[in-house]
N, C-alpha and C positions, 0 to 999 in steps of 0.2 A: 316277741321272738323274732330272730331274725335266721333266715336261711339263705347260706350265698351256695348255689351251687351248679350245677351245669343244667340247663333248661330239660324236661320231662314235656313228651304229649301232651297238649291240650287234654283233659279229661273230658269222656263226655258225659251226658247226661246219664247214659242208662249204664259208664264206667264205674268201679267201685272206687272211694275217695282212699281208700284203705293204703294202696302207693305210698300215698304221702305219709303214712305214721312207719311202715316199717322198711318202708327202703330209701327214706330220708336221711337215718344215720347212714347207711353205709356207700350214700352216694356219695363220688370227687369231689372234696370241696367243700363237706358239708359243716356249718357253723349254725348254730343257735344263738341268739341274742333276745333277749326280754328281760319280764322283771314282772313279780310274783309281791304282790302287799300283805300286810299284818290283817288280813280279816278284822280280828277282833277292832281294832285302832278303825277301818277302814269304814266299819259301820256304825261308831259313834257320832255322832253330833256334830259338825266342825271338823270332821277327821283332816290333817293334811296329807293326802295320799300323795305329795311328792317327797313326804320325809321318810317313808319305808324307803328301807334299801333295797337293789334290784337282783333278780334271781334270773338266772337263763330263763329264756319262754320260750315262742314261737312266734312270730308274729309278721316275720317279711320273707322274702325266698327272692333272688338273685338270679337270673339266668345266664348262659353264658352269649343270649342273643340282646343283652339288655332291659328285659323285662324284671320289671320291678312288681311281684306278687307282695298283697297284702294280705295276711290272712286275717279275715273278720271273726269276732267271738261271737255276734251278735246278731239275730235274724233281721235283714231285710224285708219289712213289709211294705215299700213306699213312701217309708218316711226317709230317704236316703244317705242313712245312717253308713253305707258302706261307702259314698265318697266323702262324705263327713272324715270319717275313720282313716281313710287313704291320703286324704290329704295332712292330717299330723305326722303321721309317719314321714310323707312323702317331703313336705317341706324340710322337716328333721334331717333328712336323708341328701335333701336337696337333687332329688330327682327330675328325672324330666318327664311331667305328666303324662304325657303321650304316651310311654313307655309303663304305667302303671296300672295292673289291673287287680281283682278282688278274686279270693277265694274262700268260701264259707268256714270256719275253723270246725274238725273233727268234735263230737262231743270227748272232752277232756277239761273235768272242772280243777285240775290242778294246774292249768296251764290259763284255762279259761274263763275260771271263773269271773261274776259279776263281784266287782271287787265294793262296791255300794248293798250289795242284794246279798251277800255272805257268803258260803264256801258250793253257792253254785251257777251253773252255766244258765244264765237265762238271758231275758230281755224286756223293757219294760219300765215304768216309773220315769220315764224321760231320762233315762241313767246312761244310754249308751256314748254317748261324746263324754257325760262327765267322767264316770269314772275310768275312762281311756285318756284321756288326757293325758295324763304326764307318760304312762303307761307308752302310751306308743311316742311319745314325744322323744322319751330316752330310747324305746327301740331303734328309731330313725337317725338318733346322733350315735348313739353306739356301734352302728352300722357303720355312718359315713366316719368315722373314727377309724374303722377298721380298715376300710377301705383305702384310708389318706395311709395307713402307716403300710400297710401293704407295697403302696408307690412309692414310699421313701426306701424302705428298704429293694427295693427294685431297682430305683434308680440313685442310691447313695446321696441321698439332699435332707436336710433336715425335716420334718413333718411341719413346723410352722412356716416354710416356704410354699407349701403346699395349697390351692385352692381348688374349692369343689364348684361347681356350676352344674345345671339340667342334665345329673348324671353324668355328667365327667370330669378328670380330676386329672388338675394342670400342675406343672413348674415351672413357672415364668422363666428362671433365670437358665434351664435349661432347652428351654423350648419343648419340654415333653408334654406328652399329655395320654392319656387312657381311660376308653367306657367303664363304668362299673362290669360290664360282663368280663372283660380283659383281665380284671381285678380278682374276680370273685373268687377263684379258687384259691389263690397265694395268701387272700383275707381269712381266707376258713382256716388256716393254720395258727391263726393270733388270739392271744391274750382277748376274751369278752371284757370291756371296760365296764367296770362295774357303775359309777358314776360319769357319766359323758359329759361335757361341757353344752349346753341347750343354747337355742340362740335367744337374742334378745328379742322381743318384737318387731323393733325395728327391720331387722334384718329378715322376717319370713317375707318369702315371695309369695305361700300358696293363701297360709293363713290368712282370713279376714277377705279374701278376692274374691270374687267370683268364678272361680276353676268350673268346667265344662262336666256335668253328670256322669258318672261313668257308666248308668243303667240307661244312658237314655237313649243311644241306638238300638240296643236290644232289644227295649222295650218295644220303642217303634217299629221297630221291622220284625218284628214274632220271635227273632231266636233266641229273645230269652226263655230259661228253659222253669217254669212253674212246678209244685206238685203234682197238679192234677196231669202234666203232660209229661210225667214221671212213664216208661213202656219197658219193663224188665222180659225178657225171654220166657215163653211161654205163660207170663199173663194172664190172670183174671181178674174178674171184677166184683166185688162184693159189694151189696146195701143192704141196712138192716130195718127190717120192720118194727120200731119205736112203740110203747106204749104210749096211747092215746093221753094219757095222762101221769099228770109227775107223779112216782112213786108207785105203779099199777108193776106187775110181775106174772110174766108169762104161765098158766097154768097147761098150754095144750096148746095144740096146732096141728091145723092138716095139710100136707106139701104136697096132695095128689095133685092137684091141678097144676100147681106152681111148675113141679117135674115136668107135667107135660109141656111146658113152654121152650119153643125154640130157643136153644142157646145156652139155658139151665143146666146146668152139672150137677149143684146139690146143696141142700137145704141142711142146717147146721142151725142149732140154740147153743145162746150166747148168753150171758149175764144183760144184758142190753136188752135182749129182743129174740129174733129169729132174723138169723143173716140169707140169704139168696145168691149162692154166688152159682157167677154164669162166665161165659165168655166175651159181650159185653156191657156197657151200662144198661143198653136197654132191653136187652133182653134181662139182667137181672130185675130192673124195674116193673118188667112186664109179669117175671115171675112173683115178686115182691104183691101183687097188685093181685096173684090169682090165690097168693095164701090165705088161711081162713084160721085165725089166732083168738086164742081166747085167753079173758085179763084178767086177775085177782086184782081189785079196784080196794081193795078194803084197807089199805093204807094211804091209799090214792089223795091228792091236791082235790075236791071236787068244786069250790068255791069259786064263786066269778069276782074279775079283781070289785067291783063297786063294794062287795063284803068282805074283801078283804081291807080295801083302804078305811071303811065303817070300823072294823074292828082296830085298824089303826089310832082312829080318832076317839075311838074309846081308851084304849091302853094309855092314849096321849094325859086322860084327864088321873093318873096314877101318877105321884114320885117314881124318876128312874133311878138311874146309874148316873151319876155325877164324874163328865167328863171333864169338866171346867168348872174354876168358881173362883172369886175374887170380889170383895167386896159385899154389900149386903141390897141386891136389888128387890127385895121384897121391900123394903124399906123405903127406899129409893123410888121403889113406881107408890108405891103409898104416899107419899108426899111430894107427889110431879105436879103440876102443871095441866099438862096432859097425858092421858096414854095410849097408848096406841095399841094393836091385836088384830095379830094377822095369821092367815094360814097359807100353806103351802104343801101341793100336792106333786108326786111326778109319778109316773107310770114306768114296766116294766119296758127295757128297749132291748131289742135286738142289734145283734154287732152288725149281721149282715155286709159283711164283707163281701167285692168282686166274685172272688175264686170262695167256695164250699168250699167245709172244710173235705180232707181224703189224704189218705196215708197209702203206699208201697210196703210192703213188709215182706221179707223171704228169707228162707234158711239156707244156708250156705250145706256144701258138701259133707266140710269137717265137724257140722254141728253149732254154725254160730248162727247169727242172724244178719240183715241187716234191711234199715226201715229210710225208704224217703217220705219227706215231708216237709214241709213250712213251720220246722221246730224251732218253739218259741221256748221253750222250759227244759235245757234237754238235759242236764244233770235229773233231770224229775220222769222225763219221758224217758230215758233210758232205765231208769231206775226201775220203772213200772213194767214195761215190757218185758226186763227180765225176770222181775217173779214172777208174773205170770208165766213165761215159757222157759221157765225153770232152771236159769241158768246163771252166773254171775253177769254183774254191768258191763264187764269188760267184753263180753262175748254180744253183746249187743252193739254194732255199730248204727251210728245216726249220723246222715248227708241230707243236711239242711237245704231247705232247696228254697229260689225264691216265692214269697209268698203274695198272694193278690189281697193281698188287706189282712187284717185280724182286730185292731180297736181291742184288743184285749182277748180276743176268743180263744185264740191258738195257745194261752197262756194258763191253763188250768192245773189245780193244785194236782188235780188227781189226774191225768194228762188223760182225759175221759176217750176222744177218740183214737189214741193211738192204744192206747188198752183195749179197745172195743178191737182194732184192726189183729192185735194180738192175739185175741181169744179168738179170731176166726179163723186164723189163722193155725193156733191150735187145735184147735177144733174139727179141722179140718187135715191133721196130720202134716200139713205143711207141704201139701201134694204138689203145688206149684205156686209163685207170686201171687200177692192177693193185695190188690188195687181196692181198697175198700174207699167208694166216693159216698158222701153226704148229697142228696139233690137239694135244692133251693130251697124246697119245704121241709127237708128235715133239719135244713141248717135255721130255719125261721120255728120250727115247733119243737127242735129238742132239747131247749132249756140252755141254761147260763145266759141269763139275760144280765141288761144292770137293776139294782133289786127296784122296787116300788119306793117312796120314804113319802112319809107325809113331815112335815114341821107346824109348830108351832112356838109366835115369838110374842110376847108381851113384852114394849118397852114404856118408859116413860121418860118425861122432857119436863125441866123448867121452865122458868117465865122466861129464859132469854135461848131458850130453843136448846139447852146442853145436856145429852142425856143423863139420867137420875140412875138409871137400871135398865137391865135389859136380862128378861129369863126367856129361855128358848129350850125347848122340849124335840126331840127328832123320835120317830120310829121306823125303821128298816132292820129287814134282815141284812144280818153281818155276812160277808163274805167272809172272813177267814175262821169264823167259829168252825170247829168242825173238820177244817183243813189241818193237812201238815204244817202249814204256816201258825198255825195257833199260837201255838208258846210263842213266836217272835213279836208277833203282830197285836193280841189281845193281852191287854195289861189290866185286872179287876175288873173284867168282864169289857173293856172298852177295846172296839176294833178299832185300829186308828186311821182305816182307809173307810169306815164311814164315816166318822167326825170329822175327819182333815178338811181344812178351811174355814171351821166354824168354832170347833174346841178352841184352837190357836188362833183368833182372828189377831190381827194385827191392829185394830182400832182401838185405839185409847178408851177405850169403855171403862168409869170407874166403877162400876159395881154390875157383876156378871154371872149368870150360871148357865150353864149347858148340860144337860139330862140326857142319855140316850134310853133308848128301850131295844132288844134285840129281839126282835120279830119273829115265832115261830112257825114255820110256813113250809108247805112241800113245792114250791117252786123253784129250782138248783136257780142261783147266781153268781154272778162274777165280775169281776171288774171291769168297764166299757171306758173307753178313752175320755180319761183325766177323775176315776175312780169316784172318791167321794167328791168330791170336786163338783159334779154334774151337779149337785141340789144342792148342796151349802151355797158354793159362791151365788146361785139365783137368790136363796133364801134372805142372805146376808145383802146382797147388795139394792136389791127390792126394796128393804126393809128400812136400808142407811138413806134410799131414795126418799120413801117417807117421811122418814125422821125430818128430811134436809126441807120436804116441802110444808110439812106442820110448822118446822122451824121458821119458816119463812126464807131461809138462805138457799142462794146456789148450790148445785146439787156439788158442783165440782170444788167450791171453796167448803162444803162441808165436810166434805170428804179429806180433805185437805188438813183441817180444824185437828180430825182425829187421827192422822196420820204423822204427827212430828216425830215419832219414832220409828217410822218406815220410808226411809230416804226413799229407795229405790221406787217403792212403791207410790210413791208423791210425780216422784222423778217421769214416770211413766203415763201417769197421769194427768200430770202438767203437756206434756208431751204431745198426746193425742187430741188434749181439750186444743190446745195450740194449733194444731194443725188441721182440727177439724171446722175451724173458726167459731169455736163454744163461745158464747156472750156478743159476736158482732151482732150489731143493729143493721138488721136487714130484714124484707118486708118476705114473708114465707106466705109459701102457698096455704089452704084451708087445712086440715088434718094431717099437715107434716109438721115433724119436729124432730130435737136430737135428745138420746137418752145416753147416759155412760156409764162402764163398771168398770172397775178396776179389782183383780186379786191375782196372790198370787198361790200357784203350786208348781209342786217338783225342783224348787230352788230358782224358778221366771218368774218373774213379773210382765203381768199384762193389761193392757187398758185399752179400751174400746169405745168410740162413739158411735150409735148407731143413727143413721138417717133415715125415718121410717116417714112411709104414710100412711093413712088409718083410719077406719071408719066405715058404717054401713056394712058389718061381715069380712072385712077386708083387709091386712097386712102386704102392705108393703116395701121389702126394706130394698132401698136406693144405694147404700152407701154405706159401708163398714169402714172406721180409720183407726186404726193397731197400733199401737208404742208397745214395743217389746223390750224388756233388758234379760240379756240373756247370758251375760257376762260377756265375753271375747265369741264372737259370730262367727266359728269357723269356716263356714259359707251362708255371708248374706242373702245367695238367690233363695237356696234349701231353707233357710229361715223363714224365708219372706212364705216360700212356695208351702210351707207348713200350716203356718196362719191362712192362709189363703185356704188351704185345704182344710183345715179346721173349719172354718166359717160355711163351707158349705156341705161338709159333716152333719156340720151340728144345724144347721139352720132350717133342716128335715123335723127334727125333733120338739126346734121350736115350733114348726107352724102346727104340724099334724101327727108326726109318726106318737105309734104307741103299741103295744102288744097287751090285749085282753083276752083274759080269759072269761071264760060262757062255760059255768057247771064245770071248770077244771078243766076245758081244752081251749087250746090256744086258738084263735079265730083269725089272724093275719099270716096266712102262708108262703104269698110272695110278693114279690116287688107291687102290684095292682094293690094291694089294700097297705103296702108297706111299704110308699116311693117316697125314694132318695130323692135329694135336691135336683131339681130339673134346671138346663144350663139358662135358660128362658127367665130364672129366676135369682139365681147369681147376681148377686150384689157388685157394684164397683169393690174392690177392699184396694186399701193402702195402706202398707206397712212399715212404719219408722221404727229402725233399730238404735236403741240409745249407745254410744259407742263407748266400749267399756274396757277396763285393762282386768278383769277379774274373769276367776278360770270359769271357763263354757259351764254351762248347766245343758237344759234340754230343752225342744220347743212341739217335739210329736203330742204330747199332751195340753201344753198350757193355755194354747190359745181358742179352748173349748168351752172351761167355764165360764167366761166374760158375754160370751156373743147374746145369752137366754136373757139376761137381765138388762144388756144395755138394750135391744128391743124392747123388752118391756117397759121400761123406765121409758125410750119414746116414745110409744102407744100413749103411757099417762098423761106427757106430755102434749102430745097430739090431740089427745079427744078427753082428757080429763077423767080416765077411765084405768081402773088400777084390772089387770090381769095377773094374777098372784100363779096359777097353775099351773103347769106342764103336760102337753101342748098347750098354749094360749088358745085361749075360747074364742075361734073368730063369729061366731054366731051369737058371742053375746055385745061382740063392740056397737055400739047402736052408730049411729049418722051423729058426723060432728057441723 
């Protein structure tokens, strides 16, 4: 969408975003320009989302001081998707950077919608550049269209005399020239071009540069403006007392003490728990702390995870659910060579994002609402909060604010914490704003982790090293059983964001089966950044490592062998072995070596070598080097800065993080038994983008599942010692 119209106040923080939906038509000037896709076409297979035809949207705003607002669909957590986003448009538009800034878009999935993700507003799946693409690409030429004919008819010259430069728009032969703001009203009375003429590649200034962050002043110097520093008029703060255990339910409670605590206003049950609200955090904490709750545990999780993965590996030895199959590998490992049989374990993880999660919610005068937060799902969060408080979606407004991380948290089917913030809210009659904050330990012990999954793979090899077969068995709880996402996502019992990268591997395997089992378990989960991804790509790549060392061949020419029909994925892989200097003859220290993986998800291809050393209880990796293809890079830095961020994400998980449960309660509270990557231990990384002419994909997830196995595969390397598990055992690496 595009809006030219005379500039509006800065909004601030504790402003209602509201302005902009109903006094946008009737301002001077005002024009919409976007373009709305075929859902159904947009979430096939292959969709080309630049062949739908284009429908008014919202998506850029004009001011008369030259400010070029972008409005974003898509939540900002870090991954900087909003100057990603700003810059298609803006080069389309051919503005002048400096002059460009971001505004979160209104929840509104008819305008908004995730046009990959189907008929709603979310964010997620590495989706946000792909399916904006063309989307704001024509927003931007449709604009700067409007703009050029605006000045021809101004100044009597034909419109292809006409040139656009850094937001402003010449007539050579006349000596004219004028800002976009000069423009912007006399534009809003024109014809929306349905089809705009885009430019060629050659011609983008912004795309593929490196353009200057647009979050990154604010970040640094505090004012940008977060959830949690969300402060509405007259304010409170609400936490809720959680059941000890997954599945347990409030039977009673005593809030005498609680009340007496300085600052306490009143104690409210909630479907959740027992909420506390006070005047502020800590004094609700300190009443939280003096409440005395009692739990109906008889539906309760009570299992510590070592019994629950045992029972994994029991379920393992049953036929599942056939996600894959091709060929006949029973047959195939019965007349191998060799076989090989391995297992593979991972644990529940926590997102553990910067910022807790916490929600703003209040009820307006006339009877509506409105909720801040760091909304990741808001077609689903909006959805949720109005039944609950009894009202239509429309009467619900949502002002996304930005968010300090999420890895998937903020993104829940059931949008669990802003429903929690709503029932307290009604609950509570709606007395005043209710600032419901999560503390560090509710955000580490109140569930949605990524699940548990154990694998198991049996392959076999000929006499000349070429697989015969390969059966692989997985068990995890399904995330989307259960959800509103069901019908889309499970197909004959198969989730496909736990299979993904294992069902569909891309290796010429001629004879293959894949089993899943759906896990039944009272511990809530959810997707953690790069979804099924975290265990398949280790499992698979671990496993093709073996394959390549039974075989006797190089790990990257075997890889190689089974990828003739995965260019890109070769491509990436050639790439980083290249650059990493895989195969020179050179004299290496004692217990260092290089390991590699390559897969891909979310529509990226990745590949990694890792430089580790290793040995006597010990990992340590030196050195990460990245080939990413990621179609057309709309900024290389944020590319690069993603991978980057990725590897020391994830590289917590490989050494040590885990979340266990002990008798059904969770035993890592806070950062102390549950530390993130420390800067001491940051790896060199070096990231080569393959340069491509194919439309963008996404990079917030992909460069996650590669980092776990190309360490491992160096470990084996290094010390002749295979770590199959998740975290790696460093207590079992002996001295090399």
């Amino acid at each position: 969408m595009l809006k030219i119209r005379q500039p509006t106040t800065q909004s601030s923080p504790r402003a209602s975003r509201r302005g902009f939906l109903t006094g946008a038509a009737a301002a001077a000037g005002a024009i919409v320009i976007g373009f709305r896709l075929d859902l159904g076409k947009a979430r096939a297979a292959g969709a080309d989302l630049a062949a739908v035809k284009a429908q008014p949207n919202a998506f850029v705003r004009i001011g008369a001081d030259d400010t070029v607002t972008v409005i974003v669909k898509h939540l900002d957590m870090g991954q900087g998707n909003t100057t990603g986003l700003a810059t298609i448009l803006a080069d389309e538009l051919d503005a002048d950077w400096a002059t460009v800034r971001t505004e979160f878009a209104p929840a509104d999935a008819a305008l908004y919608n995730n046009l990959l993700m189907g008929p709603i507003q979310g964010t997620g799946g590495s989706t946000a550049v792909a399916n904006s693409w063309m989307q704001l690409r024509k927003a931007g030429a449709a604009a700067r269209e409007m703009l050029v004919a605006a000045a021809a008819f101004a100044w009597k010259v034909p419109v292809a005399e006409i040139t656009v430069e850094n937001g402003t728009v010449r007539h050579a032969g006349s000596n004219r020239e004028a800002r976009f703001g000069e423009l912007a009203a006399s534009a809003a009375s024109l014809p929306v071009p349905q089809e705009p003429r885009l430019k060629d590649p050659g011609q983008w200034r912004l795309i593929g540069q490196r353009v200057p962050r647009l979050d990154s002043k604010m970040k640094t110097d505090g004012s940008a403006v977060y959830a949690l520093d969300t402060r509405r008029p007259g304010q409170v703060t609400a936490v809720v007392a959680h059941p000890p255990r997954f599945g347990a339910t409030v039977t009673g409670f005593d809030d005498a003490a609680a009340r007496k605590v300085a600052g306490v206003i009143d104690v409210v049950a909630v479907p959740s728990g027992v909420a506390v609200i006070a005047r502020d955090t800590w004094a609700a904490m300190k009443g939280r702390e003096a409440l005395k709750v009692t739990w109906d545990e008889s539906a309760a999780e009570t299992r510590s995870s070592d019994a629950i993965l045992a029972a994994y590996r029991e379920t393992a030895k049953r036929p599942g659910i056939v996600a894959s199959e091709r060929g006949d590998p029973a047959a195939g490992i019965k007349g191998a060579a060799q076989v090989l049989e391995a297992e593979f374990s991972f644990p529940y993880l926590a997102h553990a994002a910067m910022e807790p999660l916490n929600a703003t919610i209040e009820r307006a005068p006339d009877g509506t609402y409105d909720i801040y937060a760091g909304l990741q799902f808001q077609t689903i969060e909006q959805a949720t909060a109005a039944a609950i408080l009894g009202v239509t979606p429309d009467k619900v407004r949502l002002h996304t604010q930005w968010a300090g991380g999420s890895f998937g948290r903020r993104a829940t089917p059931s949008a669990d914490y802003i429903a929690e913030a709503a029932h307290i809210l009604k609950a509570w009659d709606a007395k005043a704003p209710v600032h419901l904050v999560w503390t560090r330990e509710d955000d580490m012990t109140g569930g949605y982790y990524r699940p548990t999954v154990y694998h198991k793979i049996r392959a076999g090899l000929d006499a000349k090293g070429a697989v015969t077969g390969w059966q692989h068995v997985m068990v995890g709880k399904s995330i989307m059983i259960g959800s509103p996402f069901e019908a889309m996502l499970v197909k004959n019992g198969v989730d496909g964001t736990t299979v993904e990268g294992a069902s569909d591997t891309p290796y010429a395997l001629p004879a293959y089966r894949f089993e899943v089992h759906n896990a039944r378990e009272g511990v809530p989960v959810l997707w953690w950044r790069s979804v099924g991804h975290t265990h398949t790509a280790h499992a698979m790549e671990v496993m093709i490592d073996e394959l390549a060392h039974a075989a006797k061949v190089d790990p990257v020419a075997y890889r190689l062998s089974l990828l003739a029909n995965a260019p890109r994925l070769a491509g990436v892989l050639k790439l980083a072995a290249e650059k990493a200097g895989w195969g020179a003859t050179q004299e290496s220290e004692k217990g260092r070596a290089l390991g590699v993986a390559v897969h891909e998800s979310f529509g990226s291809y990745v590949a990694m070598v890792a430089d580790v050393t290793a040995g006597a209880g010990s990992i340590k990796v030196n050195r990460i080097v990245a080939a990413v293809d990621v179609g057309i890079a709309v900024n290389p830095d944020i590319v690069r800065a993603q991978v980057e961020g990725a590897v020391g994400f994830a590289l917590s998980s490989v050494l040590r993080n885990r979340v266990t449960l002990k008798d059904g309660v969770v035993q890592e509270r806070n950062f102390d038994a549950y530390e993130p990557t420390r800067m001491s231990e940051m790896p060199e990384v070096a990231v080569h983008i393959v340069p491509s002419q194919a439309a963008p994909t996404g990079i917030g997830e992909p460069g996650v599942p590669v980092l776990a196995p190309a360490i491992s595969n160096a470990v084996f390397a290094a010390t002749g010692q295979r770590l199959r598990a998740l975290p790696l055992d460093l207590a079992g690496l002996k001295g090399v």
